[in-house]
C-alpha atoms as a printed R data frame, in Angstrom:
    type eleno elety resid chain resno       x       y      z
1   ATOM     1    CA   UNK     A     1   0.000   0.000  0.000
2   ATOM     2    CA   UNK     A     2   2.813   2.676  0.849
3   ATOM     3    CA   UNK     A     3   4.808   2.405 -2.526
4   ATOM     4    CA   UNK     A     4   1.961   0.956 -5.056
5   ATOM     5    CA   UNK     A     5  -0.840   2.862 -3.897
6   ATOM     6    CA   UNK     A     6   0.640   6.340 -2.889
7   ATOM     7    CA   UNK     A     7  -0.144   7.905 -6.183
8   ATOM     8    CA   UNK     A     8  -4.050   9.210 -5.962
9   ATOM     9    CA   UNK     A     9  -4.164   8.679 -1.768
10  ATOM    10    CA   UNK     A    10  -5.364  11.945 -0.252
11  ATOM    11    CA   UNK     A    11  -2.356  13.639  1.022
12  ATOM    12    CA   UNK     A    12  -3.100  15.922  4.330
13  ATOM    13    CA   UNK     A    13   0.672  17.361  5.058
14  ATOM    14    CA   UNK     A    14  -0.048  17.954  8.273
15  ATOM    15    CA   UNK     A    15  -1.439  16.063 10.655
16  ATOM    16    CA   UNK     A    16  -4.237  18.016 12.781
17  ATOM    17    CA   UNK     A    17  -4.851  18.608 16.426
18  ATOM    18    CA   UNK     A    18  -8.235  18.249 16.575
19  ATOM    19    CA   UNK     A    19 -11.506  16.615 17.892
20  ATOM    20    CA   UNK     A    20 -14.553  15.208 15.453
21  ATOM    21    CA   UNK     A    21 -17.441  13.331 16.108
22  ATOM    22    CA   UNK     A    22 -18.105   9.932 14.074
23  ATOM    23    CA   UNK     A    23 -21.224   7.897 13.827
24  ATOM    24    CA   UNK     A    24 -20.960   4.606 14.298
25  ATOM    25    CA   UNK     A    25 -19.660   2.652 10.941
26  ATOM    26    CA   UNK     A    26 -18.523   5.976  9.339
27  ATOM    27    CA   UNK     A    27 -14.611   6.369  9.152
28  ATOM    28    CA   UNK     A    28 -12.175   8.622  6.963
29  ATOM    29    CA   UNK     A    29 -10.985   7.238  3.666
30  ATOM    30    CA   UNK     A    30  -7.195   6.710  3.163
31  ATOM    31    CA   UNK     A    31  -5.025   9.433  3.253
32  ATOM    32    CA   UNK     A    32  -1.577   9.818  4.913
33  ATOM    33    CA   UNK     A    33   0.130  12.730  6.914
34  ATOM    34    CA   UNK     A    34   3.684  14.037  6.692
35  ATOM    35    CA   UNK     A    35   3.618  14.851 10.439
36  ATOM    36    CA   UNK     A    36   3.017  11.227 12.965
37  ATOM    37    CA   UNK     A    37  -0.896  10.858 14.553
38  ATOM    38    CA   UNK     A    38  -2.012   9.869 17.947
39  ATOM    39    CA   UNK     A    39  -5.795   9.073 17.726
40  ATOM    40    CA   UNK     A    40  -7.472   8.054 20.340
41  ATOM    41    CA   UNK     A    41 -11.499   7.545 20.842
42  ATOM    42    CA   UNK     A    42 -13.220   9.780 24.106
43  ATOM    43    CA   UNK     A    43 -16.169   7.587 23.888
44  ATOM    44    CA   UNK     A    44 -16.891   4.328 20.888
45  ATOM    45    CA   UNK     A    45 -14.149   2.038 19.823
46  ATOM    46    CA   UNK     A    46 -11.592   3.381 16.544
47  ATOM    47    CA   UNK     A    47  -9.656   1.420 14.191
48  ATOM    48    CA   UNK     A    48  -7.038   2.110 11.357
49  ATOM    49    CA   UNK     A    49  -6.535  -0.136  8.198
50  ATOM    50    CA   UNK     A    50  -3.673  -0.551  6.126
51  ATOM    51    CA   UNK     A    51  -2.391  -3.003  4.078
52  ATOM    52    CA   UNK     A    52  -0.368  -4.458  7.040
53  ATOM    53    CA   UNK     A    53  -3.481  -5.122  8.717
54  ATOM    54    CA   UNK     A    54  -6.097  -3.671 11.387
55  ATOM    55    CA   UNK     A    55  -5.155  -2.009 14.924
56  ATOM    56    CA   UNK     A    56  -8.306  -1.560 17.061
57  ATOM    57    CA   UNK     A    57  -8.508   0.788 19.899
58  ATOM    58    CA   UNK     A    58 -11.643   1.492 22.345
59  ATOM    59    CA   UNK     A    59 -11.476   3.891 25.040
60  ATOM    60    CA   UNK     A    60  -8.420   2.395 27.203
61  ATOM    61    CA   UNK     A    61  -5.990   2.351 24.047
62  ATOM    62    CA   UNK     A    62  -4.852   5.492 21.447
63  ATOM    63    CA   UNK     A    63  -3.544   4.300 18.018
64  ATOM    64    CA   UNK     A    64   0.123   5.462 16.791
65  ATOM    65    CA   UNK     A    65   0.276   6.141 13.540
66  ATOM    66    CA   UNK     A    66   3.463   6.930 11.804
67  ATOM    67    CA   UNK     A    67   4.146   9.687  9.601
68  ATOM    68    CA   UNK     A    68   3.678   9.120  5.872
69  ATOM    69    CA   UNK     A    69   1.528   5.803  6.779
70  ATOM    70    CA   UNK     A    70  -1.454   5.476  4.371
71  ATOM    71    CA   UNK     A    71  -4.401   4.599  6.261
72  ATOM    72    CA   UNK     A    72  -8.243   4.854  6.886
73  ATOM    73    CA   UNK     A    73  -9.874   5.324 10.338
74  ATOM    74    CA   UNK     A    74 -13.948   3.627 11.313
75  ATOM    75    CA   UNK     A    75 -15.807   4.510 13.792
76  ATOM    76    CA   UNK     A    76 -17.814   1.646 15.958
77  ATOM    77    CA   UNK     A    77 -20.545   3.000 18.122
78  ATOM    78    CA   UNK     A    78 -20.768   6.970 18.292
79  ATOM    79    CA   UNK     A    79 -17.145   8.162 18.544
80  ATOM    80    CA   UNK     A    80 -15.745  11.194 19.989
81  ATOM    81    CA   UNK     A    81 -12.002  10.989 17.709
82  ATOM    82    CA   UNK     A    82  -9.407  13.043 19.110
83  ATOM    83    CA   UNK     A    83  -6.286  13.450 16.924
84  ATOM    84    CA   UNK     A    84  -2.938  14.695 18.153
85  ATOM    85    CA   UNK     A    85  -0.554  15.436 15.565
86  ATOM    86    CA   UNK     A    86   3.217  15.437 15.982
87  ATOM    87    CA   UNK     A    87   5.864  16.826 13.905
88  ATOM    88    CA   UNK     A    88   8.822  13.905 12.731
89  ATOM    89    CA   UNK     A    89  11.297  15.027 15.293
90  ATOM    90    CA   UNK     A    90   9.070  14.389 17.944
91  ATOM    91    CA   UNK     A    91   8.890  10.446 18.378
92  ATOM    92    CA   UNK     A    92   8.395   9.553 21.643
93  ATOM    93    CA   UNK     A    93   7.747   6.033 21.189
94  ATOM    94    CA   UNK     A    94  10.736   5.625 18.593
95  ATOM    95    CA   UNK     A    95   8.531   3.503 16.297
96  ATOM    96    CA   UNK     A    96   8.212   3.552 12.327
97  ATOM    97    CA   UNK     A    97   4.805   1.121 12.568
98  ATOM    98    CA   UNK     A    98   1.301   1.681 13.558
99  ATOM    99    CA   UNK     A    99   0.600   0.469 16.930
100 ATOM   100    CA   UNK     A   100  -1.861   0.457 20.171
101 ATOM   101    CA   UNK     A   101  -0.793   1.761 23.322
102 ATOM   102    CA   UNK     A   102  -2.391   1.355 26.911
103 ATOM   103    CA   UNK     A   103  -4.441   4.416 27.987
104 ATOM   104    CA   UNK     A   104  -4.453   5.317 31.382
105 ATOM   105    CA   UNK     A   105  -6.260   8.146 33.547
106 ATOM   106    CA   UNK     A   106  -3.780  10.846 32.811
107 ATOM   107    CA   UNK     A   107  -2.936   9.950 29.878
108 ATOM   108    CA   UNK     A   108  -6.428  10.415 28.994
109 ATOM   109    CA   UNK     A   109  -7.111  13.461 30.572
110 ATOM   110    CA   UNK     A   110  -3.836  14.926 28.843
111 ATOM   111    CA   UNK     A   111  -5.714  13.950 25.154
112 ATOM   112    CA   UNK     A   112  -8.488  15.483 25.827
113 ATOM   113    CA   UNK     A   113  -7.014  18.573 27.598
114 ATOM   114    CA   UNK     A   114  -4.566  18.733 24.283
115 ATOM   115    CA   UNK     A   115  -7.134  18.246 21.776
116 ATOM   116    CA   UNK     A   116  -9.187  20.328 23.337
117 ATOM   117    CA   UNK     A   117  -7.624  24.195 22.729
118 ATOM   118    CA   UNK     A   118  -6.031  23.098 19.422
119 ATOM   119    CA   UNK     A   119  -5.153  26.948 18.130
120 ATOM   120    CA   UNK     A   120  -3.438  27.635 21.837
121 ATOM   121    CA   UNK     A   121   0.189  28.383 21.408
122 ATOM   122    CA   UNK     A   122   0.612  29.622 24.889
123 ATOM   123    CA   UNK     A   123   3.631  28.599 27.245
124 ATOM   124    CA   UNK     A   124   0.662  26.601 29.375
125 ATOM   125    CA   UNK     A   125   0.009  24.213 26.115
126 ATOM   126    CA   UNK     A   126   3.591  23.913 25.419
127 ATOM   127    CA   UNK     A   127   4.010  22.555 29.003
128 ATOM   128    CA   UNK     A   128   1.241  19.970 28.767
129 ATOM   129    CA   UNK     A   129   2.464  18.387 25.271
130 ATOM   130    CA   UNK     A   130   5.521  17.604 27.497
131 ATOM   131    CA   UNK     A   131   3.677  15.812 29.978
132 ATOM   132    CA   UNK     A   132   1.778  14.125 27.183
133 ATOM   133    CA   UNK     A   133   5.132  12.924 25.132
134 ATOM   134    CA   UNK     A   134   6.169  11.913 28.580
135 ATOM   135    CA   UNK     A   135   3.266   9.622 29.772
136 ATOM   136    CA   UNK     A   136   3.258   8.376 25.813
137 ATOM   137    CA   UNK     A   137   7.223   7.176 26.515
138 ATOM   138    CA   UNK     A   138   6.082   5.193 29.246
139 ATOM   139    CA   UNK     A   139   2.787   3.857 28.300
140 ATOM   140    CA   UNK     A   140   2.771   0.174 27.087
141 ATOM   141    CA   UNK     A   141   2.481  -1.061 23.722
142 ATOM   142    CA   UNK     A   142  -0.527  -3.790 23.137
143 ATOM   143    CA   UNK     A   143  -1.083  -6.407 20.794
144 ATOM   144    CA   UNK     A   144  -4.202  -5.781 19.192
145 ATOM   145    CA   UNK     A   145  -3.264  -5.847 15.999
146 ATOM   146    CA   UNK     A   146  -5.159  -7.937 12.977
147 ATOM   147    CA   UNK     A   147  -2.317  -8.733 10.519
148 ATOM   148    CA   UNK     A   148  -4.128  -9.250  7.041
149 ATOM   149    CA   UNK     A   149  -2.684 -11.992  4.995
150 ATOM   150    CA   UNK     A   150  -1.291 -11.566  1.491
151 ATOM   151    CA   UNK     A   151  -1.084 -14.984  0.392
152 ATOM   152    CA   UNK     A   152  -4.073 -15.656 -1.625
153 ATOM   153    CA   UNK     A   153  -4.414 -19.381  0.419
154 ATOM   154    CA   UNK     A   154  -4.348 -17.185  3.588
155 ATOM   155    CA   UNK     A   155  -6.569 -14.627  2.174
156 ATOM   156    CA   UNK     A   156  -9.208 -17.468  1.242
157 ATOM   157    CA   UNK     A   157  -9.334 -18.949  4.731
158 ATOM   158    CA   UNK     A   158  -9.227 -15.743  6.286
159 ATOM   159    CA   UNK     A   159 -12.111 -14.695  4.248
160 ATOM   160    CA   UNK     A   160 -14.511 -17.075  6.018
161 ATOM   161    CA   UNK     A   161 -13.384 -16.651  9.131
162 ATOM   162    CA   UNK     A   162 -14.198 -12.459  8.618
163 ATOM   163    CA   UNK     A   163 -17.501 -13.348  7.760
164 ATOM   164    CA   UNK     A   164 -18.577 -15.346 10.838
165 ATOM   165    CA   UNK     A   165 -15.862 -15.287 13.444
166 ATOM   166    CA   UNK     A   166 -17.868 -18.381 15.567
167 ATOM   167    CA   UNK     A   167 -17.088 -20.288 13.051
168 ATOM   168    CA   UNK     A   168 -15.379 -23.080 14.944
169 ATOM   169    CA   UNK     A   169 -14.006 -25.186 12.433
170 ATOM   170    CA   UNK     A   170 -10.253 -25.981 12.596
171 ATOM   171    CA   UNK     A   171  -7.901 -24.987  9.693
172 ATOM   172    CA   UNK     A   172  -8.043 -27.834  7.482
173 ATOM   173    CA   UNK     A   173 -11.795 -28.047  7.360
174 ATOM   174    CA   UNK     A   174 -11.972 -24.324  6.858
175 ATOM   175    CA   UNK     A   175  -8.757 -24.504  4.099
176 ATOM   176    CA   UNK     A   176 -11.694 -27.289  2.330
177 ATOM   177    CA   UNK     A   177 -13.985 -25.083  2.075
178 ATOM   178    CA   UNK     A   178 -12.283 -22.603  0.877
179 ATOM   179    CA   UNK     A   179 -10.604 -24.388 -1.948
180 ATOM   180    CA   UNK     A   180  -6.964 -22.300 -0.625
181 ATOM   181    CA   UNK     A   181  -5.119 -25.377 -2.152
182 ATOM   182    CA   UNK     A   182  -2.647 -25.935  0.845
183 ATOM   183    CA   UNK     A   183  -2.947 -28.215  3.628
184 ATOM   184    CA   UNK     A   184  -3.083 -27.437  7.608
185 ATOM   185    CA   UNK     A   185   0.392 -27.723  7.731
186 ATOM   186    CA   UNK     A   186   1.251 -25.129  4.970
187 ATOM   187    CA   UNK     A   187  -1.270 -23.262  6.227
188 ATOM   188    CA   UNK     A   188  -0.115 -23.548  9.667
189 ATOM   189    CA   UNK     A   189   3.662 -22.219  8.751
190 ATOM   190    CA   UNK     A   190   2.127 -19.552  6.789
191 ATOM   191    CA   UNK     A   191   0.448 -17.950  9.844
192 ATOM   192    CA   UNK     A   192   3.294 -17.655 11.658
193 ATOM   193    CA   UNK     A   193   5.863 -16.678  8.817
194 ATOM   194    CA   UNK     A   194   3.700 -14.058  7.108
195 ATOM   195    CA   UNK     A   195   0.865 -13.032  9.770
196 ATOM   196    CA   UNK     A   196   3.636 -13.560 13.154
197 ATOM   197    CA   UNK     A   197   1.027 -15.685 14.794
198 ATOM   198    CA   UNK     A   198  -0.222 -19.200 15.222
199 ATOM   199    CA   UNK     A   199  -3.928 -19.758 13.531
200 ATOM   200    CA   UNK     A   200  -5.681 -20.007 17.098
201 ATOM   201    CA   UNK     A   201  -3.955 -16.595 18.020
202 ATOM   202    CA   UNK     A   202  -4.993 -14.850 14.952
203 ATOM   203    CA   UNK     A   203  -8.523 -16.063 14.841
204 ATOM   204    CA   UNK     A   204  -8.403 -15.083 18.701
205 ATOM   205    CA   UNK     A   205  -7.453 -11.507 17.835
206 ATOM   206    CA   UNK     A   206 -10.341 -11.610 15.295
207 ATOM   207    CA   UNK     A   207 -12.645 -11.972 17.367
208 ATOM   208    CA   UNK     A   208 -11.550  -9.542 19.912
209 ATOM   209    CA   UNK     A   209 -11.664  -6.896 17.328
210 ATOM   210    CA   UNK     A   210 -15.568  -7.797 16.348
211 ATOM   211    CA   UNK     A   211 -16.536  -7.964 19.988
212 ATOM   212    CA   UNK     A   212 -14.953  -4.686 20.173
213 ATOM   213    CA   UNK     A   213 -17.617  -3.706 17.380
214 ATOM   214    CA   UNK     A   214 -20.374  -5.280 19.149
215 ATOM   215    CA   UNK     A   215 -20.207  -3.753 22.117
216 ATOM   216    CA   UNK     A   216 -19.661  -0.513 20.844
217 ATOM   217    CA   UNK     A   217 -23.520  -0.579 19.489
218 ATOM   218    CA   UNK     A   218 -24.613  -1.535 22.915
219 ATOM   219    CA   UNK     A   219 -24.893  -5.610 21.605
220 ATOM   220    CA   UNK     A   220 -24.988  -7.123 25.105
221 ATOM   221    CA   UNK     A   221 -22.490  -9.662 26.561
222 ATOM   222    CA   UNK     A   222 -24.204 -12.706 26.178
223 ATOM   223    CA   UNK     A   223 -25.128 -12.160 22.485
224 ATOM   224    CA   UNK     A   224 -21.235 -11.051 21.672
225 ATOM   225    CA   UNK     A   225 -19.947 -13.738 23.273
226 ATOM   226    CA   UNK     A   226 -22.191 -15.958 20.879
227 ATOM   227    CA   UNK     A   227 -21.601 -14.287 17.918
228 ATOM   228    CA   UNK     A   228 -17.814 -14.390 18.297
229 ATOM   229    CA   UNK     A   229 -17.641 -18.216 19.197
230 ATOM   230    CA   UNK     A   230 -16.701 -18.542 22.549
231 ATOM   231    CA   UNK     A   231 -18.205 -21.306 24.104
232 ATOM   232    CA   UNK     A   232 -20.134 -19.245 27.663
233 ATOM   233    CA   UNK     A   233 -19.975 -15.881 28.080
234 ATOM   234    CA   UNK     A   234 -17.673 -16.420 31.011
235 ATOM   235    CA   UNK     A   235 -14.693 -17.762 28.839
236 ATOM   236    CA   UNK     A   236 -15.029 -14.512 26.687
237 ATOM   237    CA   UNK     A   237 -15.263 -12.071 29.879
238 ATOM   238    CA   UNK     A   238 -11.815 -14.211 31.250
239 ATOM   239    CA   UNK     A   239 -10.321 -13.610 27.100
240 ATOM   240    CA   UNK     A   240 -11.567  -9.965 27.375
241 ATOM   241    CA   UNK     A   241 -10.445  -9.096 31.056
242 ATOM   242    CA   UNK     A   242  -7.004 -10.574 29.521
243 ATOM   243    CA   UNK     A   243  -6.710  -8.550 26.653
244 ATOM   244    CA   UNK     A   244  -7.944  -5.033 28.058
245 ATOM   245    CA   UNK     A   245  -7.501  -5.214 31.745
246 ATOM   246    CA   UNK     A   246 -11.637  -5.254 32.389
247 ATOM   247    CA   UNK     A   247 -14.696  -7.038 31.723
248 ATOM   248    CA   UNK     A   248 -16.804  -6.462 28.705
249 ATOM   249    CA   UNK     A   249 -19.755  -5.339 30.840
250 ATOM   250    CA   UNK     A   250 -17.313  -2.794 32.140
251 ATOM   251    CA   UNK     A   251 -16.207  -1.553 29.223
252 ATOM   252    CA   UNK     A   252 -19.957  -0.695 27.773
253 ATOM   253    CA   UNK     A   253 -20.844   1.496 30.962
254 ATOM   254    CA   UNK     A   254 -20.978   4.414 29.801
């Protein structure tokens, strides 16, 4: 996507400190910054797509995205979007990839405070970006990212599992189906050579994302828990808890 598609991609040179309000489902098409984004969701659950994959963030997580990265934001559930943008030489987390960081308390309260005044050029503002870049340098990295695969094989099997995540067939019945022409054990070093995970971690992460989505409309625990395949609504509150440090019914409190 970065060197094939870069020709006709929106280009925004800078990258905006700002706040705007999404419906749920609605997003930003793909366009890329010469500056480095941190975009975090106040309220609803954001992701970013490029052709590396997904990165999903609801309200305890911001999303790093790296200057010059082409990519496309969606809203799930009503979305309060609050972009920080960041000049190159500023870097505080020193990487050249998208990813999810943990979002705590004052970290939040320093994204909204920040996004908030945008035009402010006081010495005040220029005080609390360096609080920000320094909770940012110490916040965790987390790994909700959805690799997307590239190998058409992958792609096939992948396919079906993107269109019902419960499905709870194993890979070589789903790699049938799909007519990818590799067996489980292809299929299985795939995953982890191209996509960095096994096939029970990546369909694991899929279905994190979606329950992400679900709850986000207000879909309640039970029914996500269904609709994502985990066998009781306990095991996915234990996955959940796991993965975002609380429980799903937690998380859609307002």
């Amino acid at each position: 996507m970065q060197k094939n598609r870069q020709q006709g991609i929106r280009h925004t040179p800078r990258a905006a400190t700002s706040i705007r309000e999404l419906d749920t489902d609605t997003g930003i098409d793909p366009h890329r910054h010469d500056d480095h984004q941190i975009a975090y969701a106040g309220s609803g659950v954001l992701s970013i797509t490029t052709d590396a994959g997904t990165w999903v963030a609801p309200a305890t997580r911001a999303l790093w995205i790296p200057a010059g990265t082409v990519h496309e934001h969606r809203a799930f559930g009503r979305t309060d979007l609050h972009s920080v943008g960041l000049p190159t030489r500023l870097n505080p987390l020193s990487l050249d990839a998208p990813a999810v960081i943990a979002v705590g308390p004052l970290l939040r309260e320093l994204i909204l405070a920040y996004t908030r005044a945008p035009e402010d050029t006081g010495p005040e503002r220029r005080r609390l970006l360096a609080v920000l870049l320094d909770q940012l340098r110490a916040s965790p990295l987390q790994p909700l990212h959805l690799p997307a695969p590239a190998d058409p094989r992958l792609a096939a099997v992948c396919a079906l599992l993107y269109a019902d995540p419960a499905d709870p067939r194993g890979l070589a019945a789903l790699a049938a189906q799909a007519g990818a022409g590799a067996g489980e054990r292809t299929l299985s070093r795939l995953f982890r050579a191209e996509l960095g995970m096994t096939f029970p971690q990546w369909r694991t992460q899929l279905r994190l994302h979606r329950a992400l989505r679900l709850l986000a409309v207000g879909t309640p625990v039970t029914a996500v828990a269904h609709r994502c395949g985990w066998s009781s609504a306990s095991a996915f509150i234990d996955v959940f808890r796991k993965a975002f440090g609380q429980t799903p019914g937690a998380y859609g409190r307002p």
